[in-house]
Backbone as XML, in Angstrom:
<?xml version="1.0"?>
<chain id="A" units="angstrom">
  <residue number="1" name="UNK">
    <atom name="N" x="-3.491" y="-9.753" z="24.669"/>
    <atom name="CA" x="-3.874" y="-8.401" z="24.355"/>
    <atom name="C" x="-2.678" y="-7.509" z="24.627"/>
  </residue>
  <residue number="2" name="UNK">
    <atom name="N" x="-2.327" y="-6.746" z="23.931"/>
    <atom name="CA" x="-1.341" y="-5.845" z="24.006"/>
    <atom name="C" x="-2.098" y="-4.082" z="23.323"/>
  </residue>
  <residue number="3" name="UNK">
    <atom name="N" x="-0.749" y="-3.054" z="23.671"/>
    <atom name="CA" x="-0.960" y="-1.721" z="23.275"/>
    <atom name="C" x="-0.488" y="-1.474" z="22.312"/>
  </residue>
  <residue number="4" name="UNK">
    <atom name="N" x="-1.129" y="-1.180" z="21.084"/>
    <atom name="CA" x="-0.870" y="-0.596" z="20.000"/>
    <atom name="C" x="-0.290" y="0.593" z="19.540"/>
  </residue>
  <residue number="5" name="UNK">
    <atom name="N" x="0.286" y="1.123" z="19.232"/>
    <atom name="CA" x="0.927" y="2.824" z="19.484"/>
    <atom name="C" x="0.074" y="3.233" z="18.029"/>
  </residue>
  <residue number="6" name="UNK">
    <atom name="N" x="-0.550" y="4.856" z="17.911"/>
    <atom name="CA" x="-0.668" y="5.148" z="16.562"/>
    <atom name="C" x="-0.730" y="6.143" z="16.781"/>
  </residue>
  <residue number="7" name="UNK">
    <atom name="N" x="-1.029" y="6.995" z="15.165"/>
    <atom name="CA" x="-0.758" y="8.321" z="15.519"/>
    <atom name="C" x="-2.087" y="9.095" z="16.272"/>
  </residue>
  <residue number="8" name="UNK">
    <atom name="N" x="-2.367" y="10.309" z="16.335"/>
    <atom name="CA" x="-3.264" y="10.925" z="16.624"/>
    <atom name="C" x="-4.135" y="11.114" z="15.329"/>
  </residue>
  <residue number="9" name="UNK">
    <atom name="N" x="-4.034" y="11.659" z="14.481"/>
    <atom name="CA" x="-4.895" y="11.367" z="13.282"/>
    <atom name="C" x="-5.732" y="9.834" z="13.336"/>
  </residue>
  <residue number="10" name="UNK">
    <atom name="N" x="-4.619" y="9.344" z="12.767"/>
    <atom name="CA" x="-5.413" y="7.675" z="12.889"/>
    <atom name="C" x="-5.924" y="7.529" z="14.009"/>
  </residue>
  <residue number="11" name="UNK">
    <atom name="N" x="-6.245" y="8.040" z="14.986"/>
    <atom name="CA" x="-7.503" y="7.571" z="16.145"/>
    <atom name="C" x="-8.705" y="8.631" z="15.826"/>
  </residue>
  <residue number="12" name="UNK">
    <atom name="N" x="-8.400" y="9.467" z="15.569"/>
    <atom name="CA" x="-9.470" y="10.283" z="15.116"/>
    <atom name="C" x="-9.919" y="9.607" z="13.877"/>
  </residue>
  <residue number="13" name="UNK">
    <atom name="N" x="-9.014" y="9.037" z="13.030"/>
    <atom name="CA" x="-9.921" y="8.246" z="11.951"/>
    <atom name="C" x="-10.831" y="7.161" z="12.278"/>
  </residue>
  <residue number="14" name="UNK">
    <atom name="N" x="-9.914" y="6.480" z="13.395"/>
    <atom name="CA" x="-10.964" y="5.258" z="14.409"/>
    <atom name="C" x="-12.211" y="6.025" z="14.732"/>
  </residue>
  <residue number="15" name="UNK">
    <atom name="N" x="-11.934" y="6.553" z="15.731"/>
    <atom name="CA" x="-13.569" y="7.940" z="16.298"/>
    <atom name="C" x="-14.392" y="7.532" z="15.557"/>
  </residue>
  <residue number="16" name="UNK">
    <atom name="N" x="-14.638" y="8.436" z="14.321"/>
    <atom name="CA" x="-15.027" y="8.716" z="13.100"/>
    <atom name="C" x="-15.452" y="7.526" z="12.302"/>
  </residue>
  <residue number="17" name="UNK">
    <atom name="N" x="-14.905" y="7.034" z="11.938"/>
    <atom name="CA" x="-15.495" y="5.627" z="11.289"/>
    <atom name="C" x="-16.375" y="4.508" z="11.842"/>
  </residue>
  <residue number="18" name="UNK">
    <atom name="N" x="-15.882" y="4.463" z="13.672"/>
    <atom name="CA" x="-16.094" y="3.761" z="14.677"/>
    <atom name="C" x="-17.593" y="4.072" z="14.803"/>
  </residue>
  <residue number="19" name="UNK">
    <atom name="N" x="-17.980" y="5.545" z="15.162"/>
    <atom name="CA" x="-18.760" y="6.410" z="15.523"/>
    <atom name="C" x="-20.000" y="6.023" z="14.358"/>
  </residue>
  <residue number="20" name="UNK">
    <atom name="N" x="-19.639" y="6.336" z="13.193"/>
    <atom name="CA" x="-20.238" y="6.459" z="11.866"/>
    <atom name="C" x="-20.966" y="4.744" z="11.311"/>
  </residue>
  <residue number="21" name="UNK">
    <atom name="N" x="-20.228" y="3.683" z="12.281"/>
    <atom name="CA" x="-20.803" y="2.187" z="12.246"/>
    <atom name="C" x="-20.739" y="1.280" z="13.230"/>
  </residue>
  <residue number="22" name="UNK">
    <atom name="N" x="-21.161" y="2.208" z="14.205"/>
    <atom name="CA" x="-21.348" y="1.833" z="15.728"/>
    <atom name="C" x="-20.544" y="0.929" z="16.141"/>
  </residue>
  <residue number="23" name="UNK">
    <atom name="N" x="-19.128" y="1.064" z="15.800"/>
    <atom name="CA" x="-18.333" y="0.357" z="16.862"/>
    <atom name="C" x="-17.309" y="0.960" z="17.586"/>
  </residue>
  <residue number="24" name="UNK">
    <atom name="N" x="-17.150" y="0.498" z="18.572"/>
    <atom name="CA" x="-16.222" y="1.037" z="19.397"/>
    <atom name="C" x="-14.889" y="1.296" z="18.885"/>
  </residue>
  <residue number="25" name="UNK">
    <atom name="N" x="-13.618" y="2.169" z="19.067"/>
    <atom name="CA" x="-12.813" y="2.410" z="18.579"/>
    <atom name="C" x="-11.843" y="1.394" z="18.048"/>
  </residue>
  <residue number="26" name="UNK">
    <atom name="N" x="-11.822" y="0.703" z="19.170"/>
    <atom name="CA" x="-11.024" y="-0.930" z="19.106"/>
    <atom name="C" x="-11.568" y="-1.997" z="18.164"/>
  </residue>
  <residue number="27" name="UNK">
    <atom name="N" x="-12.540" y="-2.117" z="17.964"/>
    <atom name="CA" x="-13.334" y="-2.612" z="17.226"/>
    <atom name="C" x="-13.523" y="-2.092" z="15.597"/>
  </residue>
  <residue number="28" name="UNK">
    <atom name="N" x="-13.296" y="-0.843" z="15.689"/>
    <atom name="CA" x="-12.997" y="-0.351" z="14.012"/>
    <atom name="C" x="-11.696" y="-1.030" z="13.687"/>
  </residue>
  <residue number="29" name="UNK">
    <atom name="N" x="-10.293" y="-0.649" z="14.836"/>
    <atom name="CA" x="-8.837" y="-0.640" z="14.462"/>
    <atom name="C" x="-8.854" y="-2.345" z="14.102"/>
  </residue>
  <residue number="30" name="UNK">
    <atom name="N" x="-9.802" y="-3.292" z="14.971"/>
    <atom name="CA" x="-9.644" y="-4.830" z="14.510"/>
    <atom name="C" x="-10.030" y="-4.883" z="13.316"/>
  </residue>
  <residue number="31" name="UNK">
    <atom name="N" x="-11.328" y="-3.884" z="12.758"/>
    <atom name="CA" x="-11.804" y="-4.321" z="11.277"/>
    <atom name="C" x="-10.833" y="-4.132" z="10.695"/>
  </residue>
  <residue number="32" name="UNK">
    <atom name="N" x="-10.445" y="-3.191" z="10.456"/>
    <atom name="CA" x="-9.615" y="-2.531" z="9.558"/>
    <atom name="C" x="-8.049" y="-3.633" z="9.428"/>
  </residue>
  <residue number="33" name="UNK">
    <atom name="N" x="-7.868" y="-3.856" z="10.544"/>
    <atom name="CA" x="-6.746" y="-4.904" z="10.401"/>
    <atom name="C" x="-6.934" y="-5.745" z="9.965"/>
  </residue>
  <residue number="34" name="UNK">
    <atom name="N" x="-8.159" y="-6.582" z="10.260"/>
    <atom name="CA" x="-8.600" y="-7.683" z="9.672"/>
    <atom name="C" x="-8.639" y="-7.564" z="8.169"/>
  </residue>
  <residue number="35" name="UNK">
    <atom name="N" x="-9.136" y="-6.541" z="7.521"/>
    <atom name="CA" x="-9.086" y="-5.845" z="6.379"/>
    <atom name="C" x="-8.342" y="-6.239" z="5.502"/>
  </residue>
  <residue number="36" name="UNK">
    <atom name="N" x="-7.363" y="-5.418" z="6.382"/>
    <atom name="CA" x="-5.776" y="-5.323" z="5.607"/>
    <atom name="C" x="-5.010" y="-6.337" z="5.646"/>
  </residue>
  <residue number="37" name="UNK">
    <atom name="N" x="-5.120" y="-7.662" z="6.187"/>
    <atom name="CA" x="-4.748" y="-8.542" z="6.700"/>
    <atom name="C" x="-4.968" y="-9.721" z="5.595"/>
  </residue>
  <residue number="38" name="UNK">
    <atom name="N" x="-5.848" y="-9.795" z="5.211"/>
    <atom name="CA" x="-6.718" y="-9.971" z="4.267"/>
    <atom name="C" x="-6.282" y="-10.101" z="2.656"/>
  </residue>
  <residue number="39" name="UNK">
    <atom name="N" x="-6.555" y="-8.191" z="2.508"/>
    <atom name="CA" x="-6.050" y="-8.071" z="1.285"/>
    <atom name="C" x="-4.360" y="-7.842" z="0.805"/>
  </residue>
  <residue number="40" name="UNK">
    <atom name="N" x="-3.174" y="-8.162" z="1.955"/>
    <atom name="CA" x="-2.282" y="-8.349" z="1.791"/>
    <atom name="C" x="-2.152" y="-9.887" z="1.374"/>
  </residue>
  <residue number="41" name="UNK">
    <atom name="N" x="-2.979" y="-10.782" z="1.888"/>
    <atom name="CA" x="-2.848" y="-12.390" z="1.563"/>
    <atom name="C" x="-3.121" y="-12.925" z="0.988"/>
  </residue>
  <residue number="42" name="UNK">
    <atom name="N" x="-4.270" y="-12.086" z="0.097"/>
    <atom name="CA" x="-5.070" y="-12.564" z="-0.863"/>
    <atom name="C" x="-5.617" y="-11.257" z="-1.694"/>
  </residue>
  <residue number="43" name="UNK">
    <atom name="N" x="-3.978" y="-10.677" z="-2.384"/>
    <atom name="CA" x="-4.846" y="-9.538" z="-3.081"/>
    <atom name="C" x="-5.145" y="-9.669" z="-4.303"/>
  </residue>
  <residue number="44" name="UNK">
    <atom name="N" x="-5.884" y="-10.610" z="-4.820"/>
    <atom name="CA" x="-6.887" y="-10.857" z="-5.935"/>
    <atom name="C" x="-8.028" y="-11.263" z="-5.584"/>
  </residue>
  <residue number="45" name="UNK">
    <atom name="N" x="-8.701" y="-10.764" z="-4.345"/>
    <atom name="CA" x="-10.061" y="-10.602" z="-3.944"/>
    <atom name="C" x="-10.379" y="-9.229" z="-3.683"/>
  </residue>
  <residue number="46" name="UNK">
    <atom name="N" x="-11.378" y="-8.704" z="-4.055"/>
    <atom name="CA" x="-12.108" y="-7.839" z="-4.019"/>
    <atom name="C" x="-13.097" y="-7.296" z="-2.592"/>
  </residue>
  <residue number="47" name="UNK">
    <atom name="N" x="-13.702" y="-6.582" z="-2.387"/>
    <atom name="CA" x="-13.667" y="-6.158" z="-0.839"/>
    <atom name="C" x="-15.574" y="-7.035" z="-0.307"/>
  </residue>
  <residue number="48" name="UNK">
    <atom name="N" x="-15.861" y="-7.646" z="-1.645"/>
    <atom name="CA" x="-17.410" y="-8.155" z="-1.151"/>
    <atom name="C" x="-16.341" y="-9.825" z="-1.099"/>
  </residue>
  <residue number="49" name="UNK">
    <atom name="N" x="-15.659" y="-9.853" z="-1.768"/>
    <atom name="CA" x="-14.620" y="-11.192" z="-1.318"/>
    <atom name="C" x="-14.436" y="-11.287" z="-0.038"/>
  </residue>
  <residue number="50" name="UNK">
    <atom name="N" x="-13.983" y="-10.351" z="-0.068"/>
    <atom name="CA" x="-12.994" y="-10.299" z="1.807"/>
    <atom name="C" x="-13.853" y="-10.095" z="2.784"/>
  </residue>
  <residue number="51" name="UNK">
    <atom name="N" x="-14.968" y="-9.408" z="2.332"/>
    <atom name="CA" x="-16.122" y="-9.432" z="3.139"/>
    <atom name="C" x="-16.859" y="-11.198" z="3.585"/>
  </residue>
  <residue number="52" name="UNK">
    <atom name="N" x="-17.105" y="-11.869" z="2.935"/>
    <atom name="CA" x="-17.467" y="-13.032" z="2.995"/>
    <atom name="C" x="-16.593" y="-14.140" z="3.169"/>
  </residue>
  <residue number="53" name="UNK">
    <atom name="N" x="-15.143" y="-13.801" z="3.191"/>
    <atom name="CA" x="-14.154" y="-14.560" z="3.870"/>
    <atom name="C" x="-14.169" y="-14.911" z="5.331"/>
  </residue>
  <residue number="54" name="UNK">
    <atom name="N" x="-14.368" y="-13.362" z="5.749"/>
    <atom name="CA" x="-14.628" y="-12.790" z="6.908"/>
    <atom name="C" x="-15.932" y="-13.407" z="7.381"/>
  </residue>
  <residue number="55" name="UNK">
    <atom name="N" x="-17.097" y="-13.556" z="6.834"/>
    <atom name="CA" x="-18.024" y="-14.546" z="7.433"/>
    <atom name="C" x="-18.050" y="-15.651" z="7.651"/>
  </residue>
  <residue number="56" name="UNK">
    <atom name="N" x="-17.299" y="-16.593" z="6.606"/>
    <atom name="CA" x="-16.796" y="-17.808" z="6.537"/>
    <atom name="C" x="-16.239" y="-18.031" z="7.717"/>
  </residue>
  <residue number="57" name="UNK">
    <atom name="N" x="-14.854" y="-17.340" z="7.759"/>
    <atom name="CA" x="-14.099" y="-17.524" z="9.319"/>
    <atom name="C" x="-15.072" y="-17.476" z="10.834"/>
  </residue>
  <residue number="58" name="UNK">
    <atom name="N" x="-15.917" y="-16.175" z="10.402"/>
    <atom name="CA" x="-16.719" y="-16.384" z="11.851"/>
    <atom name="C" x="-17.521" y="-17.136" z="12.054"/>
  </residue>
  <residue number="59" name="UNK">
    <atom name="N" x="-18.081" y="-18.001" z="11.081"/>
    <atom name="CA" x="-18.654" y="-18.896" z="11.294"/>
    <atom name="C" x="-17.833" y="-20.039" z="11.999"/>
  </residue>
  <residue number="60" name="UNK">
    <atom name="N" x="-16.865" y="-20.392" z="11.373"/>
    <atom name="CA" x="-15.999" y="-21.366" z="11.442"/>
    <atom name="C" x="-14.869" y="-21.066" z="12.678"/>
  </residue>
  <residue number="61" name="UNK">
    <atom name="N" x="-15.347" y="-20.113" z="13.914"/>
    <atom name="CA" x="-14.600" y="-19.878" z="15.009"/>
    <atom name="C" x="-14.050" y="-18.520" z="15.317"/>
  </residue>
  <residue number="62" name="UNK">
    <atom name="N" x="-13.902" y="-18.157" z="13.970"/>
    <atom name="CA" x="-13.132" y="-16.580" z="14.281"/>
    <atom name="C" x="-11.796" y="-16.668" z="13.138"/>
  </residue>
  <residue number="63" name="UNK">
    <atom name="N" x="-11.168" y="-15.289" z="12.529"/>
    <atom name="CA" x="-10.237" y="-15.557" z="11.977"/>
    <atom name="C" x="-8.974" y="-15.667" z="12.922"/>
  </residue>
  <residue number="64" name="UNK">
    <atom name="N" x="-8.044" y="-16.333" z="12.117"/>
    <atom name="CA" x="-6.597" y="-16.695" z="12.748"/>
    <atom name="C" x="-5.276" y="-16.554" z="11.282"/>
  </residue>
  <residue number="65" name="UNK">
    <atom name="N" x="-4.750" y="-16.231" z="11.538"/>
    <atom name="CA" x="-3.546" y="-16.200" z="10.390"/>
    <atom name="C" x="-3.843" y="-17.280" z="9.560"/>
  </residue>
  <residue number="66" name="UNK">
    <atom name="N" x="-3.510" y="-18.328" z="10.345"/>
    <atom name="CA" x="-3.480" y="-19.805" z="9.986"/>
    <atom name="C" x="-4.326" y="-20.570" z="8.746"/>
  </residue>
  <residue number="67" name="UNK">
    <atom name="N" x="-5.780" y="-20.089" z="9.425"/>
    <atom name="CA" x="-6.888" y="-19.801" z="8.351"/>
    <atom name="C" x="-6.880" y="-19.604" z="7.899"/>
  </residue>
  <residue number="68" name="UNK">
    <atom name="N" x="-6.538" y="-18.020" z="7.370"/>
    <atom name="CA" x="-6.723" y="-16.752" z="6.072"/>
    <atom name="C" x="-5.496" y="-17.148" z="5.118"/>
  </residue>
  <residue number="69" name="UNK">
    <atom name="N" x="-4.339" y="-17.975" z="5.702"/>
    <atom name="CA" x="-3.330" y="-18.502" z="4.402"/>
    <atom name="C" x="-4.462" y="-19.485" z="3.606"/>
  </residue>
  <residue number="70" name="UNK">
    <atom name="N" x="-4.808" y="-20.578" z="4.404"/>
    <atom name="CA" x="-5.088" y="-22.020" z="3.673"/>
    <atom name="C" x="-5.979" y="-21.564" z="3.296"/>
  </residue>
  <residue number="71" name="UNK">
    <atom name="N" x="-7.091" y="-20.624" z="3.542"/>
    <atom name="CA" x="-8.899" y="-20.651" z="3.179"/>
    <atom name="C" x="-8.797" y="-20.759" z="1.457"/>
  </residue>
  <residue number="72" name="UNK">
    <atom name="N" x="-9.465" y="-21.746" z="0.899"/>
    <atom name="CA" x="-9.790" y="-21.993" z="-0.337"/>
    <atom name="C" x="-10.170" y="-20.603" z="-0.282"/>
  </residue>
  <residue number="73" name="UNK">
    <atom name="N" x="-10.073" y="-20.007" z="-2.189"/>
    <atom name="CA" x="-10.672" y="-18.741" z="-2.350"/>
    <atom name="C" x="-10.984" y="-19.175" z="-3.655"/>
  </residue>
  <residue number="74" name="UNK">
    <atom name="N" x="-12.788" y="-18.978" z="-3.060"/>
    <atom name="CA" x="-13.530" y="-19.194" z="-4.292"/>
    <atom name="C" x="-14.021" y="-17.963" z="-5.591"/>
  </residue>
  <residue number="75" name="UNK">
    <atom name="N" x="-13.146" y="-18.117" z="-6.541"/>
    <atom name="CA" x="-12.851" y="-16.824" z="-6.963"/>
    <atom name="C" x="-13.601" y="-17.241" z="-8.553"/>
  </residue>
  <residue number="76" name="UNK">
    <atom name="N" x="-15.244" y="-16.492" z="-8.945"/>
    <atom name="CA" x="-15.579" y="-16.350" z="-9.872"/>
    <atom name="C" x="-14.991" y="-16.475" z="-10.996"/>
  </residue>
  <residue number="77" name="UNK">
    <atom name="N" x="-14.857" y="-16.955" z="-12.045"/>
    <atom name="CA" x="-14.251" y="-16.725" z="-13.225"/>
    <atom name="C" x="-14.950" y="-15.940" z="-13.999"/>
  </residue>
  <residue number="78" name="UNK">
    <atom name="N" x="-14.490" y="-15.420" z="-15.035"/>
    <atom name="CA" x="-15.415" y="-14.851" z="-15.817"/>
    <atom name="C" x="-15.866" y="-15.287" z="-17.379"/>
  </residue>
  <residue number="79" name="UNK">
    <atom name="N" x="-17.237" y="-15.536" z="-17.736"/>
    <atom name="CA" x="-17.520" y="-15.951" z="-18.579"/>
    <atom name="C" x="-16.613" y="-16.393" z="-20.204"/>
  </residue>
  <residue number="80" name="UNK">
    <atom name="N" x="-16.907" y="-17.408" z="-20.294"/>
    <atom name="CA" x="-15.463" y="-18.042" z="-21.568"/>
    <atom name="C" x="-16.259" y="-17.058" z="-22.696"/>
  </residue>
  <residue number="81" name="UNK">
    <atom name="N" x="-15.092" y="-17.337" z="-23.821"/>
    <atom name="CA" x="-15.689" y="-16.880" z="-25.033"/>
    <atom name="C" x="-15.208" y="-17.488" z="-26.148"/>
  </residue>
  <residue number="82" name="UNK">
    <atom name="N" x="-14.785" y="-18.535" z="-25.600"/>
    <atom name="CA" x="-14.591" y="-20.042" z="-26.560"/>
    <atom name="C" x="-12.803" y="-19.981" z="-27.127"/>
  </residue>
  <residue number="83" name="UNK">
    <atom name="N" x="-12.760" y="-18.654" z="-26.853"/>
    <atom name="CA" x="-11.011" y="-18.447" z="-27.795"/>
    <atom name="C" x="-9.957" y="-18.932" z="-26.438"/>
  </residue>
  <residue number="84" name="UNK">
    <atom name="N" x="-8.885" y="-19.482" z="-27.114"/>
    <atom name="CA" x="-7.745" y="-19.427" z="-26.226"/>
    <atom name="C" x="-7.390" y="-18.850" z="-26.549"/>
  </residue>
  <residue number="85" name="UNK">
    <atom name="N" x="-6.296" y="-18.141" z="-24.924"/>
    <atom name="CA" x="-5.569" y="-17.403" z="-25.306"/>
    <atom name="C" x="-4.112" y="-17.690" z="-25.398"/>
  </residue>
</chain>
């Protein structure tokens, strides 16, 4: 565990968001990292994607870097329409 430095705004954005989905401040700044963490590694998922990535992992122990590279991403296709392109 270590100290994070941020600005004053961005903790008031923690507050606020934290406040607004009952988690503690620290606990927003992990979502949000986790978040972003996320959609930097895998940004061709969408946020109900990353949402259920995120369950996957907690099921499976908790996320870790390590994880969120390798995790298969099961990514819908969208319906054919017989043409190649």
């Amino acid at each position: 565990m270590g100290i994070v430095k941020i600005s004053d705004l961005m903790h008031e954005n923690l507050r606020v968001a934290g406040t607004a989905l009952s988690r503690s401040i620290n606990a927003q700044a992990e979502h949000w990292m986790r978040i972003g963490m996320l959609t930097e590694l895998h940004p061709e998922l969408d946020h109900r994607e990353i949402c259920q990535l995120l369950v996957r992992a907690e099921l499976e122990g908790g996320l870790d870097i390590a994880m969120a590279v390798a995790a298969p991403v099961d990514k819908p296709r969208a319906p054919s329409n017989g043409k190649k392109h």
